[in-house]
N, C-alpha and C positions, 0 to 999 in steps of 0.2 A: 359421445360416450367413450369411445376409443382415444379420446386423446385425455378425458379424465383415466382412465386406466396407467395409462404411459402416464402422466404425473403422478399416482401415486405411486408406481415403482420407482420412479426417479427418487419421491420423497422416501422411501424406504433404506433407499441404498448413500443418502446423503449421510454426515457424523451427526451425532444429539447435537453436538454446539449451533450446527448448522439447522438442525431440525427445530431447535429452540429459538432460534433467531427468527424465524421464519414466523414459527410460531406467536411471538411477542411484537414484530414487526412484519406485518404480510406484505408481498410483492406490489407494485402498486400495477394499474390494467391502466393503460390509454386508451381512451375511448375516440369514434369517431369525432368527438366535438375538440379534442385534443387536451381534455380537462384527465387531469392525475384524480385517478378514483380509486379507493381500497376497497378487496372487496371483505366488507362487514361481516355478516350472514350466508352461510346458506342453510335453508330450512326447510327439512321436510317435515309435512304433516300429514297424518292418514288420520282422520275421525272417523268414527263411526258411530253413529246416533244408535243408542240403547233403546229410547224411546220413540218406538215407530209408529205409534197413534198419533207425533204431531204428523200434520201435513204440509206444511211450510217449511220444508226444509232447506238448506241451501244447497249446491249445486256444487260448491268448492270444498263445502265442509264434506261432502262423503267420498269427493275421489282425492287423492292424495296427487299433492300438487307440490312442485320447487319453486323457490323463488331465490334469485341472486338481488340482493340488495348491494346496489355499488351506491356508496356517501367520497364528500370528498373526503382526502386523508385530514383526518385531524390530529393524528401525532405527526409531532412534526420529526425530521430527519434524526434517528439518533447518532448520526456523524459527524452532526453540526451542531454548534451553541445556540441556545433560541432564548428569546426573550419571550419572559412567563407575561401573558397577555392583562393580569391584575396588577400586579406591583412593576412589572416594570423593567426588574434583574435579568439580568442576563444568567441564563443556566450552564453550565458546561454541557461537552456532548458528553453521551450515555456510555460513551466506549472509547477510549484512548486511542492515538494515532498506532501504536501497537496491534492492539485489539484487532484494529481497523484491518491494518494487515495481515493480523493472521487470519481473518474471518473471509479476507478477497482472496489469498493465497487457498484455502481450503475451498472455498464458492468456483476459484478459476479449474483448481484440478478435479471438481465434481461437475464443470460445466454447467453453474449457475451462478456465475457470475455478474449476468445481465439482469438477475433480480433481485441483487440488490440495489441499496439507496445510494444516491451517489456519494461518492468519497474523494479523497486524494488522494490516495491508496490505491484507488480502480486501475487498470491495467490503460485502460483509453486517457484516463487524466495523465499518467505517466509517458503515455507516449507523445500528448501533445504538449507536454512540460520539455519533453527530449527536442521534441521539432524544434517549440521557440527558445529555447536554451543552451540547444546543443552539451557538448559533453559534460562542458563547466568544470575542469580538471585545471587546476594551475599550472602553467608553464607549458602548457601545446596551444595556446593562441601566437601569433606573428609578432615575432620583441618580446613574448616572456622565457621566462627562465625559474626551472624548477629550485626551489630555497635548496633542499639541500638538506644532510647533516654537514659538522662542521668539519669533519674528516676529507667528505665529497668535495666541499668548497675550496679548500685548499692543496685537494690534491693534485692539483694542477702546479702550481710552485713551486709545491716541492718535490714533485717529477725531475722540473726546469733546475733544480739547487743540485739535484742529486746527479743531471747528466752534465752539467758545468763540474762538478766535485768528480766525477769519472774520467772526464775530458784533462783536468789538472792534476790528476793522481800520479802521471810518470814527473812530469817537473818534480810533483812533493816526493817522492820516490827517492829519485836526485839527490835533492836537499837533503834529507833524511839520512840517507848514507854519508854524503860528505859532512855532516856535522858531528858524526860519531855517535849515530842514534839518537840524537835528539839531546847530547848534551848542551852543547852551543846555543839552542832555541831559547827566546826571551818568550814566546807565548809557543804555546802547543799547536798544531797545525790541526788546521778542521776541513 
């Protein structure tokens, strides 16, 4: 009873989006047999017979009794495309890779993130995508090399043109005064 309590305050303090989610998609419960079961119903009823001259009354109808109906899940994932079991088509999922993320992102910072349906989005899928993939950034594996803009690419060159043009600058110096400022020059000196 105490830990029905502690989920409704949990469900209290979650956002509507999240509340609605929940709502339209409920958590799914693992059962000892390892079968995914949603739970459908839960149902209280109290009768109480008006008519107390019968004498066969039932025993369940006058004390009020719960029952948890667990069925298997028949909606299927809305994170995933599913094929509609009559025709045949395949459906999109219910919620875009977007969606997806914003609803794990808000599930992770409210600490229910483990009920939801599984995603690609989920923070465990992302970490074992990290494991078998590693960073996958271009140019920090062994022999590559980042592209570049085209300023980057070649600023190596013309580092190398501009300290060879620094290193020749007294020679052209020289030249330049003995020629009378550059009248005598057939081309311009670069």
């Amino acid at each position: 009873m105490t830990a029905q309590i502690e989920y409704v305050r949990l469900a209290q303090t979650l956002p509507p989006r999240l509340i609605r989610f929940f709502a339209r998609y409920p958590p799914t419960v693992k059962s000892a047999t390892s079968q995914q079961c949603t739970v459908t119903s839960v149902q209280t009823s109290v009768q109480t017979s008006v008519n107390t001259s019968s004498t066969n009354l039932d025993a369940d109808r006058m004390e009020p009794t719960m029952r948890l109906a667990l069925a298997p899940s028949d909606s299927p994932n809305p994170f995933k495309p599913h094929k509609h079991p009559e025709t045949g088509r395949w459906h999109d999922p219910v919620f875009s890779l977007r969606r997806q993320a914003d609803l794990v992102k808000m599930a992770k910072a409210n600490g229910v993130e483990e009920l939801l349906p599984y995603t690609i989005k989920g923070s465990d899928e992302a970490r074992k995508r990290r494991e078998d993939h590693g960073l996958r950034v271009k140019g920090t594996g062994i022999g590559q090399r980042v592209k570049g803009k085209a300023w980057e690419r070649t600023m190596k060159s013309r580092l190398g043109q501009r300290k060879q043009a620094m290193l020749g600058m007294p020679a052209m110096i020289q030249q330049w005064k003995q020629l009378g400022h550059g009248r005598g020059l057939k081309k311009w000196p670069r």
